[in-house]
N, C-alpha and C positions, 0 to 999 in steps of 0.2 A: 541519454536514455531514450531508447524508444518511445513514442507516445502512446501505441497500440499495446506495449509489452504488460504492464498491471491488469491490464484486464482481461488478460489472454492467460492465466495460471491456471491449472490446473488445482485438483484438492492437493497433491503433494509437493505441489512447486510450494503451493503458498504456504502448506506447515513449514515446508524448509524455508522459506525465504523468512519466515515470519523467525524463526528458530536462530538463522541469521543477525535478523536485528536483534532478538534480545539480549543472545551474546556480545554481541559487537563486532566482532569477527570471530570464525570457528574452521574449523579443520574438519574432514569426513569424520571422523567418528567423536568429536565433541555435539555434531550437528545431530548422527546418531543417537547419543544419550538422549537427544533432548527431542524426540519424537515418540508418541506414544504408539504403538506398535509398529515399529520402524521395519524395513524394507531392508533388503541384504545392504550390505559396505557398499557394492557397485552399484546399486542401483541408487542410491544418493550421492554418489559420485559422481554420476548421470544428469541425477537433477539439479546437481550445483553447477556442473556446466553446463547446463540449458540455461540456466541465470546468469550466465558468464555473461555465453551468447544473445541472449535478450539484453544485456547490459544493466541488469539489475547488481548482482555483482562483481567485484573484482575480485582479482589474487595477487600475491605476493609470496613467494618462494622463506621457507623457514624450513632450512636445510633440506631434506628430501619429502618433507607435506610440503602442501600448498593449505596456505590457508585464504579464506574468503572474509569479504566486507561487503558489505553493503554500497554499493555505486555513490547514492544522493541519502539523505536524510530520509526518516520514516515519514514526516510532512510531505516531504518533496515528492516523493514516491506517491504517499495517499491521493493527494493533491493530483497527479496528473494521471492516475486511476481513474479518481472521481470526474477530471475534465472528460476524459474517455468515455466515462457510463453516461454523463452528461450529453453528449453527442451520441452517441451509441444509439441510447434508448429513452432519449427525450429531446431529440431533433433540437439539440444545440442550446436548449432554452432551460437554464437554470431553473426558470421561475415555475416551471411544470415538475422538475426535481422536488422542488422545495415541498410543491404541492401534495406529491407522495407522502412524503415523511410525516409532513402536516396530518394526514387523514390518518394515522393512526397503525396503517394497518404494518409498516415498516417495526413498529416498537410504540410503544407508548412514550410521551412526552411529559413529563414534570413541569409541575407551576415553575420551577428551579430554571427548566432547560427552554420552556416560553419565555421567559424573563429573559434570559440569556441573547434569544433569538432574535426578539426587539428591541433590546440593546443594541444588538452588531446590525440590524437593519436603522436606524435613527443614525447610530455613526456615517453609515455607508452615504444615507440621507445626506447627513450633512457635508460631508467629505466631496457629494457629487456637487452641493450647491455653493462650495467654493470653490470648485473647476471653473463654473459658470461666469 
């Protein structure tokens, strides 16, 4: 998979791509159904091969459809999105990311999802200081 490619969708790449995953694989007009004011037959057939060609998804021949999947997992995909916005637009440095989200203005954060947060930073903690 590209590493540019996640962050480079458009609004209707990513309803389709995202339409994609829920399915698990889908075919032009399953993919159709499931967009809320959808775009002609060809023009999602369009955007399913632009996702070919970005390598986000694949196909497989079922009789005269073609149907689509998904390349890598919705993790795998998010994950190297996010490396991308990462770099993009916080010069490489996670810890300016974090600082975003932190401040509020991304979403609000729950006592639930700060607990959460200092969990997986204390693991990370400790996980570095047995490299050591």
């Amino acid at each position: 998979m590209s590493e540019s490619s996640p962050l480079h969708l458009g609004k209707r790449e990513r309803q389709v791509v995202e339409a994609v995953f829920r399915l698990g694989e889908a075919t032009v007009a399953t993919v159709l159904a499931e967009l809320a004011e959808p775009p002609s037959y060809s023009a999602v057939r369009a955007v399913l091969n632009l996702l070919v060609a970005k390598n986000l998804l694949s196909t497989r021949q079922d009789g005269k459809r073609l149907v689509y999947r998904p390349v890598g997992s919705k993790l795998t995909v998010g994950r190297s999105a996010l490396r991308n916005l990462v770099r993009t637009f916080f010069g490489s440095t996670p810890a300016d990311a974090v600082a975003e989200l932190l401040d509020g203005s991304a979403g609000k954060l729950s006592a639930d999802d700060l607990q959460r947060i200092r969990t997986m930073i204390e693991r990370a903690e400790c996980e570095r200081s047995r490299e050591r």
